[in-house]
N, C-alpha and C positions, 0 to 999 in steps of 0.2 A: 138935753135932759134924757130924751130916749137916747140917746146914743150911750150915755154912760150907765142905762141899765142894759144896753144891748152886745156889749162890749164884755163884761165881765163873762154872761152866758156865753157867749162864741169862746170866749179864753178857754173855758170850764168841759165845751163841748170837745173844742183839740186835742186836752189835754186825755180826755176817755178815748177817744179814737187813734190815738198816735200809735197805741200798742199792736191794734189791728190793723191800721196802714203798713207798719214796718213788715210784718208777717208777709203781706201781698206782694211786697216786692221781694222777697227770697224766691228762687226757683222751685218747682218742686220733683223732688224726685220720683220717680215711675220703675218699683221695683221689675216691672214685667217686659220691660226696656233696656235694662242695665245690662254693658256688657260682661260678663264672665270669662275666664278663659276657659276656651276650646279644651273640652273631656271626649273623651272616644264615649261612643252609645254604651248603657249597663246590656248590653245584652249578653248570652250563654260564649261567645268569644270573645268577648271586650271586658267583659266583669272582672275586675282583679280581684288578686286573692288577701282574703280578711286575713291577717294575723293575727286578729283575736279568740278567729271560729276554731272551733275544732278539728284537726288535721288537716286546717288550712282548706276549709272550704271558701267558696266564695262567699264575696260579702253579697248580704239581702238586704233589705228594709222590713226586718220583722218576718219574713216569710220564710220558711223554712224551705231548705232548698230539697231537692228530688236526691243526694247523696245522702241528708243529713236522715231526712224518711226511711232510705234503705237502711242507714246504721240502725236507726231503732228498730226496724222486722228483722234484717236479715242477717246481722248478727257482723260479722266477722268480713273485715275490707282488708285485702290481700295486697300489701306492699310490693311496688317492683319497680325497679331501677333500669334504664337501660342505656348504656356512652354508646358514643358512635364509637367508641372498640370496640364493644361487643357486639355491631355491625358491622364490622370488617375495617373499617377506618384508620386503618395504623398509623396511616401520617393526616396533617393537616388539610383540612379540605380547600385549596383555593380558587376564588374567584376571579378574575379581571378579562380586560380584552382580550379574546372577541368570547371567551363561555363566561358568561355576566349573570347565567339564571340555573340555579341546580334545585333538582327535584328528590328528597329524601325521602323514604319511608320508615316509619317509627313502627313496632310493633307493640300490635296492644291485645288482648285477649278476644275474639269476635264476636257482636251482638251481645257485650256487656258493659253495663253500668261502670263508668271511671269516678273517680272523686280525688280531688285534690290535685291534678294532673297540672303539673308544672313545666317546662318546655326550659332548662338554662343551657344557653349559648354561650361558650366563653370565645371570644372574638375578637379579633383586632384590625387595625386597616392602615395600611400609607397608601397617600395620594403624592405623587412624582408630579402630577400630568394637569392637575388642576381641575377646573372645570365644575359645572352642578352634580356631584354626588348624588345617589340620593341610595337609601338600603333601607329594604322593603320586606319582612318577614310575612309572609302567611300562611294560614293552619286551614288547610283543606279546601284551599281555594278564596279564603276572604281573609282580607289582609289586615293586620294586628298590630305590627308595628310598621315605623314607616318616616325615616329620619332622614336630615339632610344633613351631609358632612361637610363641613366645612376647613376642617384643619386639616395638617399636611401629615399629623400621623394621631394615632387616638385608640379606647376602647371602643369595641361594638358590641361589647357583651351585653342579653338580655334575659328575664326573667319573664316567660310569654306564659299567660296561666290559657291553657286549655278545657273547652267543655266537656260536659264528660257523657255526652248520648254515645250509644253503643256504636261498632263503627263494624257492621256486618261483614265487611271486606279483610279485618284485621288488622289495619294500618291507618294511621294517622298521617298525612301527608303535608310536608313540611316544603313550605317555596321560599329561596332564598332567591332576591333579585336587587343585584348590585350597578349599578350602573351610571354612565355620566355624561352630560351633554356640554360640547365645548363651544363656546360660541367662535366664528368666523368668518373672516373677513370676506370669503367668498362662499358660493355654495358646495364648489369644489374640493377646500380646502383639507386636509387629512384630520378628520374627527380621532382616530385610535385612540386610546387610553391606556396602553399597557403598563404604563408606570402606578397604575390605581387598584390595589391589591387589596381582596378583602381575604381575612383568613381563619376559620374555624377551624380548633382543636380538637382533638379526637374525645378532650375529658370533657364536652359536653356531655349529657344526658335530660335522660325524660323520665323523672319523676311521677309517681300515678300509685291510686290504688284500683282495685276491680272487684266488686263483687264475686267474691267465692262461689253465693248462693246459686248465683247466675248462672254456673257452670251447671252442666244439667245430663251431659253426654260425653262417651268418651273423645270424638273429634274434635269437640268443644273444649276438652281437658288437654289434648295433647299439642292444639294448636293455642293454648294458654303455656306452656309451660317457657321459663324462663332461656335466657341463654344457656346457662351451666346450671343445666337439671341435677338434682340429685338422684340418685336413685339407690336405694337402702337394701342391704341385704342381710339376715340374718344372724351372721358373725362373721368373725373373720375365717372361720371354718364352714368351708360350704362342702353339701354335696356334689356330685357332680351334676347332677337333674339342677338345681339350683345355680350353678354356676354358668352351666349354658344358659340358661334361659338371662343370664344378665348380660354378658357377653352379646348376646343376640339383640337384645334391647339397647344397649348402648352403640353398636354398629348402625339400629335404625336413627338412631339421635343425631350420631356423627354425618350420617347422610340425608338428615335435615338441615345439616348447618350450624349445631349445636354441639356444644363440649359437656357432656355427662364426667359428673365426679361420684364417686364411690362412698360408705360411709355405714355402718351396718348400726345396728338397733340400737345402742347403749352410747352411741356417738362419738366412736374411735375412725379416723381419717386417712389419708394416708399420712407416710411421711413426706415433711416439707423438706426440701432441701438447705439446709443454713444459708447457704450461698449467695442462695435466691434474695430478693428485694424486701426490707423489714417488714411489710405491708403484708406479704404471703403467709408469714407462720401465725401471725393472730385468725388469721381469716379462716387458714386453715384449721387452727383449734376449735375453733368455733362454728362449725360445721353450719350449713344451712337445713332448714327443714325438710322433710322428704317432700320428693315429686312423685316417684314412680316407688315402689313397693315390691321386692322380688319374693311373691309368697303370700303372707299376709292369711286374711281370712276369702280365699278364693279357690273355687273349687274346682277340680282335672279342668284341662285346658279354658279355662276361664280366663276373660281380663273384666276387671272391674271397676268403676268408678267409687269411692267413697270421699268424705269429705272430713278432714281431721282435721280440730279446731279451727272449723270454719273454711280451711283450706282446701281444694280439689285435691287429691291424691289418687293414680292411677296404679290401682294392684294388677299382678300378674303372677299366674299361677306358676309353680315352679317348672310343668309339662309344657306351656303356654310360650314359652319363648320365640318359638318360631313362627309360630300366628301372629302375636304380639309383630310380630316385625312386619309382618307381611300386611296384616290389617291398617296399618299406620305406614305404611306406603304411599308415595304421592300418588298412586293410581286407586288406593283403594280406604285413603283415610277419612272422607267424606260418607263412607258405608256404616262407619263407628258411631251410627245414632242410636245409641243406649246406652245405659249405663252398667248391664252386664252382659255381658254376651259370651258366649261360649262358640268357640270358633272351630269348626273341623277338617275346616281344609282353607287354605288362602293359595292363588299363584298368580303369576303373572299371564296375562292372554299375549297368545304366542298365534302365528298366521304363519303360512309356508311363502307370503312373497314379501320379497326382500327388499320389500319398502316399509318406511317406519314415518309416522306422521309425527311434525315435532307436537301437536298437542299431545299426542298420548306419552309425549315424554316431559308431558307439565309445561310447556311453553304456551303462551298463549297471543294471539294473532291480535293487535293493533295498531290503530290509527293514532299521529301524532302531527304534531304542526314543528315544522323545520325553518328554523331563522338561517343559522350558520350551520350548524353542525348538532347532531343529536344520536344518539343508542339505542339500541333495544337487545338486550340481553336476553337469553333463556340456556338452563344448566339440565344435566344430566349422569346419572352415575352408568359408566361402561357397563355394567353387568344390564343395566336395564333393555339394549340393547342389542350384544354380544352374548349368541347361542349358537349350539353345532355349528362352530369353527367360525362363524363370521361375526361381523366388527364393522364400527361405520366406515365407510367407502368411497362413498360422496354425497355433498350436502346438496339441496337444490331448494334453494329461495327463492321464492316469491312475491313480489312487492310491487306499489304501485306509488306514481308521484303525480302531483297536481301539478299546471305547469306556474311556471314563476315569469316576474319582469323580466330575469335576467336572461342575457340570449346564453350564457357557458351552462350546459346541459349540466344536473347533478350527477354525484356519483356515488354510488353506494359500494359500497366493502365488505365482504365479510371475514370473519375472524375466529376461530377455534382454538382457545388457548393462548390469545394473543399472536397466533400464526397466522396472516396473510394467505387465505384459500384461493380470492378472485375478487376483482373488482370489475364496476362497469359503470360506462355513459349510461344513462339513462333519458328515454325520450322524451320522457314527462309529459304525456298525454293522458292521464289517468288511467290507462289500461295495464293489465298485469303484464309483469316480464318477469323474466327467469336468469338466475345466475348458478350454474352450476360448478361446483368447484368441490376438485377432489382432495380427498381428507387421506394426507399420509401418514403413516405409521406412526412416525417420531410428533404427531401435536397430540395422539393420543395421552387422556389421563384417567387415573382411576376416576375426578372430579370433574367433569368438561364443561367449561362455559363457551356457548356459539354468541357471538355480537355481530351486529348486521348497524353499519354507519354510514350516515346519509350527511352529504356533506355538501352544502349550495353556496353557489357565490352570491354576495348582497349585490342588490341592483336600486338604482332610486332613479334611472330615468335623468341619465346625467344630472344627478345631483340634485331634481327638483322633487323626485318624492323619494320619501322616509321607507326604509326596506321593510317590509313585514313578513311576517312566518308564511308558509307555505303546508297544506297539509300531506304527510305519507304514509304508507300503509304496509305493515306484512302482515300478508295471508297466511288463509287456514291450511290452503295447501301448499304449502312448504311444507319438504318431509325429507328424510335421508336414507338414501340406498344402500343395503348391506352387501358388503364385498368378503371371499374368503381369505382371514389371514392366515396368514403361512406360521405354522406355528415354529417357536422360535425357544431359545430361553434367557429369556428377559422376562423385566417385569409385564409389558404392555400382551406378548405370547399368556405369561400366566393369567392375564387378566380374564383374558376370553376363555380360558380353559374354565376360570372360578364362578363364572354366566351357569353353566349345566350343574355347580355344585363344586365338593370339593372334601377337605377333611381339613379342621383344626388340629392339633395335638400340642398338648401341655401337660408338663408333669404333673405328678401328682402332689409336691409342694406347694404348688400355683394354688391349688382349694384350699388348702391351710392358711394361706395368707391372700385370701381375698382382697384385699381393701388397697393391698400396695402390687399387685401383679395383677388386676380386670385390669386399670389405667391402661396397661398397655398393651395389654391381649386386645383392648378394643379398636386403639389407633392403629394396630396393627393390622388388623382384620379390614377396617374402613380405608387403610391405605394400598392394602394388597390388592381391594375389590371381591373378596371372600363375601360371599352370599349368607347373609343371614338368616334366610329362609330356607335355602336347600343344602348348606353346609353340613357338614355330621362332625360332631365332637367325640374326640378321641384322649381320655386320662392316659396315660404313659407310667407305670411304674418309675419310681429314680432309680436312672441308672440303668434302665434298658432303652434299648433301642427301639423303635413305632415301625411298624409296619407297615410297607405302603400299597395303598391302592387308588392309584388315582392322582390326581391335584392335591395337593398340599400345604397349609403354613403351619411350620414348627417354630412354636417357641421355646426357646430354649430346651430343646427335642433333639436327639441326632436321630434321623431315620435308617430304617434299615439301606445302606449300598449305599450310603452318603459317601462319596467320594471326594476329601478335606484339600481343598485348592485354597480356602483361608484356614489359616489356623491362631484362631483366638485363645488364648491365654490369659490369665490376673493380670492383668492392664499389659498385655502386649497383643500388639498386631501383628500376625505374620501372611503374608500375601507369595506363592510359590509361582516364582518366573521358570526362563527357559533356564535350561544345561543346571541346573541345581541351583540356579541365581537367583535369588529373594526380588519380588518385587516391590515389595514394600513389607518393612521391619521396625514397627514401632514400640515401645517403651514406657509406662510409666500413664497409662489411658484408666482417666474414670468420668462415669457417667456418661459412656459413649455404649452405642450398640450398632451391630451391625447385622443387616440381613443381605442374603446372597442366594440366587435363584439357582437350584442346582437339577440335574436329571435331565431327560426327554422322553419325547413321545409324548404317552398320556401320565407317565407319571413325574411330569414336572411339578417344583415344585419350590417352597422358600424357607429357608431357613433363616431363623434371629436367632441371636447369642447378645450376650450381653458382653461388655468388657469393663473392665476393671471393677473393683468394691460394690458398687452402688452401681443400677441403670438409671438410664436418663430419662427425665420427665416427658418429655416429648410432648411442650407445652404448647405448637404451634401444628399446624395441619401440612400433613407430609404428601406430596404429589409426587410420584415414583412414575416414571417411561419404560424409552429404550433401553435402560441398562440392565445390568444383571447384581451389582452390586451396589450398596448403598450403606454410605455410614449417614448414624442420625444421631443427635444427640438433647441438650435439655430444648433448645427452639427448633426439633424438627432436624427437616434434613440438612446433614451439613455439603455431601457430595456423591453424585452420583456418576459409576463409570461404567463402563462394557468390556473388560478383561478380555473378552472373547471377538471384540470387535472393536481395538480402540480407537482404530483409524475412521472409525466408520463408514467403512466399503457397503452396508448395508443399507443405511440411506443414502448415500449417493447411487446406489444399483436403482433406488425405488425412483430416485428424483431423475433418472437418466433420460434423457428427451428419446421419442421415438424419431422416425423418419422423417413424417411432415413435419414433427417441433425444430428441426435441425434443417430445415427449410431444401428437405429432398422431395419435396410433393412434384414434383415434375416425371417421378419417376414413375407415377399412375398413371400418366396417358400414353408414357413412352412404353408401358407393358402393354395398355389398351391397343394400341400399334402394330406393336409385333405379334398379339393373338389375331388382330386384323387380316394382317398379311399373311400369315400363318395359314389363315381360314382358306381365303385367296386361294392359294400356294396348295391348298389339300384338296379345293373344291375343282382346281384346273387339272391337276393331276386324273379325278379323277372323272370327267370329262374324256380327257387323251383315252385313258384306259378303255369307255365304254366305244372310243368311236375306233379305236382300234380293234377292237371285239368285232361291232359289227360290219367292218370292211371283212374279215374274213369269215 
């Protein structure tokens, strides 16, 4: 009886708790647990970029980021583009064994605000060799991307968004690390990898903008300004005051490293060549905004900063040309803190002893850590060192190495233009040592790059420890002694003559067409070594002859006593050999030019001509030597000779070994000898003589 009313209850009771039983045995989820996949940190180098913000700022959560703030005060963010072409990068960058880690420098406007600053790598890679890959991008030291490859060929292209805090130094620093670990079977066994090739193209670039506002000073403006500055003139009819002073400004451009295009007030360009790559005549129509200003609102010898829409723009008074050049000099462009300045005298600091330290010629002394092999570059323009008749001479470096595992002593190289000056063992005790090596005539350029290369052998301790970097060092005092050169005429003779100054001369046509004739007055003058600053500008009547005093480059100028050993003609070349026999007669030339170093003494000197219809663009940077003659045409130089010397007895006279090089040193002790016996031979003599005196 109780059971059958106790029976129904329990039914009734299961049946309400069945729903909350089944719930207790489902697991439960714990969102603060759950794995996710793996996201790089939001931070100022990992943040990517929103495609939905505004010029591609980074994404926030609501917070407005530090570019977006500057666009609302500061008005106006200054686009700029930069490929590793317009780094110098002509060809493809490769990576693989045994140089697996390259360090680039991006340029970016100094101690200003970036925004939107994109970083695309267009890339590719084969692996032959197998093994763990792995490619490793990083911006300024922390690393951003960081992949493991696994296929035997593939893209490596990246889209790397960068931060945009100001980078005081100027540079953005880009580490590419390629590398790959093979496994084997002993510890011995040959790791290499040379078949694992990583390969970046020149048409990368670094996308950015920069605060305009930012800019605030003219060193600040000039070390903003892009690769291919513009700089604006007037019209295509300039004065002569106006036309030097641009000429003078585009010579200090080119000796920055940078290609200045011309472009005057109403935005007429030059002419493009048809010929040329379809990409060039839009680009050229479409001129880019001013950089630099010849004239403007700037008063006697003034340079000025002003900013148009929103953009830095560096005016220059029409008298101001030659300051302009000389203030924005690597020695003295850090002095440009204002934004107007008026300049009365600028020069370079000159000392009567005939040592020159590379810092005062902008090189700068550092420490690096060496795995296999590493560089250290520093450049120089001949004029900066080349005065009353001397010229570098010999180099003398200074450096120091830590010591390594490995027992094969490192060696360090130095190099002037890719020429082989001296090499040496080195003891690698961390103390200083010296390598002296003399600098001959023919590595001379008007452009001089010195490279100093440290090269170790990897060591692991047979095989049981992993090789690691080693650190080395070039010193402050490294410097280079000046030696007299023999003046000559050639181009490298004219170079040193154009140190103390010199004379341009250009007809008078040339100011009428400004826009298509600076282009080449200026590569001309930067390739010659023609002094911007101490140079004198000389118009020429058409049709008359320039008078000379002194150093000289004529463009399209015949000087007085030009004595015509080439004779250019409407697209023909004539070159006069011996007994009346042409040495060269050519036909049917355009867009070719030719310059030929003519005269002696102190009135050496170079003449350009142009040949055929049209001159040549001379779109590439022209490095001129020993010779005396040089055709160039739309890429620069096409060939340079020495008419006057073409066997070249002249360097061969300089490279000639002396006595102990030709391993005749035994003839110093055998002269020490004969003065020896000599002495002997004069002191007995005269001995005999006194003792013969006093017997009588």
């Amino acid at each position: 009886m109780k059971l059958a009313r106790v029976l129904p209850a329990a039914a009734l009771a299961v049946l309400c708790l069945a729903p909350t039983l089944g719930q207790s045995q489902q697991p439960t989820l714990r969102p603060a647990q759950q794995v996710v996949p793996s996201t790089p940190p939001q931070t100022s180098v990992f943040r990517p970029v929103d495609p939905a913000a505004p010029n591609g700022a980074a994404a926030t959560n609501g917070v407005a980021t530090a570019p977006a703030a500057a666009d609302a005060n500061a008005g106006v963010w200054v686009p700029r583009t930069v490929s590793f072409a317009d780094l110098g990068f002509t060809e493809p960058v490769v990576l693989g064994y045994p140089d697996t880690i390259r360090e680039i420098y991006l340029p970016v406007p100094p101690g200003v605000n970036l925004s939107g600053a994109v970083l695309q790598l267009d890339a590719n890679f084969v692996r032959a060799d197998g093994g763990r890959t792995t490619l490793i991008y990083a911006i300024d030291g922390a690393p951003v991307v960081a992949n493991g490859i696994t296929t035997d060929r593939g893209d490596a292209s990246a889209q790397i968004p960068v931060d945009g805090k100001p980078r005081p130094s100027g540079f953005v620093r880009l580490n590419i690390d390629w590398r790959t670990a093979v496994a084997r079977e002993n510890t011995c066994a040959d790791a290499r990898t040379p078949g694992n090739i990583l390969r970046i193209e020149p048409t990368s670039k670094f996308v950015f903008r920069y605060d305009g506002s930012a800019v605030r000073d003219l060193a600040s403006a000039w070390s903003a300004l892009p690769s291919a500055p513009t700089i604006q003139v007037a019209s295509r009819q300039l004065a002569p005051e106006a036309y030097d002073a641009a000429w003078r400004v585009g010579v200090a451009l080119e000796r920055a490293g940078k290609r200045p295009k011309i472009r005057t007030a109403d935005g007429a360009v030059a002419n493009v060549d048809p010929a040329q790559s379809g990409a060039a005549a839009p680009a050229a129509a479409g001129a880019a905004e001013a950089d630099i200003i010849i004239g403007g609102q700037a008063g006697s010898k003034q340079i000025v900063l002003q900013h148009v829409n929103g953009r830095p723009v560096i005016v220059v008074a029409p008298d101001a040309g030659a300051q302009a050049a000389g203030i924005f000099s690597q020695i003295w462009q850090q002095a440009a803190a204002g934004s107007q300045l008026t300049v009365s005298a600028v020069e370079m600091p000159r000392s009567d002893s005939n040592a020159v330290s590379l810092q005062y010629l902008g090189a700068k002394p550092a420490s690096f850590d060496v795995l296999a092999h590493a560089d250290w570059n520093a450049s120089f323009d001949i004029g900066s060192v080349a005065a009353d008749g001397k010229g570098p001479g010999t180099l003398v470096i200074d450096v120091a190495a830590a010591p390594s595992a490995a027992r094969t002593p490192p060696v360090v190289s130095v190099f002037m233009n890719d020429v082989l000056l001296g090499a040496k063992e080195m003891e690698a005790n961390g103390k200083r040592e010296r390598i002296v090596a003399p600098v001959p005539r023919y590595a001379l350029q008007t452009r001089n790059v010195i490279r100093v290369s440290f090269v170790r052998q990897l060591a692991s301790d047979r095989c049981r420890e992993t090789p690691e970097p080693y650190p080395v060092s070039v010193l402050a005092s490294s410097h280079m002694l000046l030696d007299t050169i023999e003046a000559s005429s050639d181009f490298t003779g004219l170079m040193a003559k154009f140190a103390n100054g010199g004379s341009l001369m250009v007809p008078q046509s040339h100011l009428a067409d400004s826009v298509n004739t600076l282009p080449r007055v200026i590569r001309l003058a930067a390739s010659t070594g023609l002094s911007p600053v101490k140079a004198k500008f000389q118009p020429v009547a058409d049709g008359q002859q320039a008078k000379v005093d002194g150093p000289y480059l004529a463009v399209d100028v015949i000087p007085a006593g030009y004595a015509e050993s080439v004779k250019p003609e409407q697209g023909r070349l004539f070159l006069a050999g011996a007994k009346d026999r042409p040495l060269l007669d050519v036909r049917g030339l355009n867009r070719v030019g030719m310059i030929e170093v003519t005269g002696s003494g102190d009135d050496i000197g170079a003449v350009y001509r142009s040949l055929g219809a049209q001159p040549p663009s001379m779109e590439k940077p022209i490095q001129l030597s020993g010779g005396n003659l040089a055709i160039m045409g739309n890429n620069g130089l096409r060939t340079e000779v020495n008419t006057r010397d073409p066997s070249g007895q002249g360097v061969m006279r300089e490279a000639q070994p002396g006595l102990f090089e030709r391993g005749y040193w035994w003839l110093l002790p055998l002269v020490l000898v004969a003065l020896f016996v000599g002495l002997l031979v004069f002191a007995s003599r005269m001995r005999r003589r006194k003792a013969m005196a006093g017997d009588r």
